[in-house]
N, C-alpha and C positions, 0 to 999 in steps of 0.2 A: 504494500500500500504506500503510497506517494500521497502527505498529507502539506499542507500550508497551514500556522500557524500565525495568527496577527497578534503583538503585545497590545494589551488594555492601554498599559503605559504612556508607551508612545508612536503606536500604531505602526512597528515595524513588522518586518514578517520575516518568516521561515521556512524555509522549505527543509526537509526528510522524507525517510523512508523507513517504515519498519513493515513489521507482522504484529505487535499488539499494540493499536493506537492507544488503548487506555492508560497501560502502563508508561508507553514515551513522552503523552501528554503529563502525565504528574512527575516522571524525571523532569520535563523542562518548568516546571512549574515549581519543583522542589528546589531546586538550582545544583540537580546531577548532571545539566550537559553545560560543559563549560562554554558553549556558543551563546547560548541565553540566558546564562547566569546572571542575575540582578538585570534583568532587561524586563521581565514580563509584570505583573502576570501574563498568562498566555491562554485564548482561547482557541479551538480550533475552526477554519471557516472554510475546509475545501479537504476532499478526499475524493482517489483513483485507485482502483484497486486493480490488480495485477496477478497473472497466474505463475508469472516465476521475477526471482529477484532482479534477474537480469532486466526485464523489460521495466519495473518498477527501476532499477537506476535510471536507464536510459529517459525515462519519462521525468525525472527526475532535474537531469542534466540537462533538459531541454527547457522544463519551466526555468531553471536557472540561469539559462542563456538571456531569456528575454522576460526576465523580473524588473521590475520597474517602469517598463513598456507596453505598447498599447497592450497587445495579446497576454500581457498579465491580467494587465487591467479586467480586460474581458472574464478572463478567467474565473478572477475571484468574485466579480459582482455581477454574473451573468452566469456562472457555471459552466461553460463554453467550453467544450475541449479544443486547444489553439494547436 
């Protein structure tokens, strides 16, 4: 699963990948991942789910190309696969 993350904070985001959203959501809320540590809270506001790891990096790597960008954009406030 390929999830984005927005902080309460200061409206940044995230992007990852796991297999149990529940648990990676309260490590980065707990401040176990050192990328979002004291940055969040953090809610979750977009999820892709995937049948092997491989294709969840690659989808991954892609929303990360073009984060910040229109087709983010899209993404997150539209649900649009870009």
């Amino acid at each position: 699963m390929v999830y984005i993350l927005k902080s309460i904070s200061n409206s940044r985001y995230y992007i990852g990948m796991t297999s149990n959203i529940d648990q990676r959501l309260r490590d980065h809320n707990s401040g176990a991942n050192r990328s979002t540590k004291n940055k969040g809270p953090w809610e979750l506001i977009y999820t892709e789910v995937f049948d092997t790891k491989d294709e969840a990096f690659k989808r991954e790597r892609k929303i990360k190309s073009y984060k910040g960008g229109q087709a983010f954009k899209r993404l997150i406030n539209n649900g649009e696969v870009a």
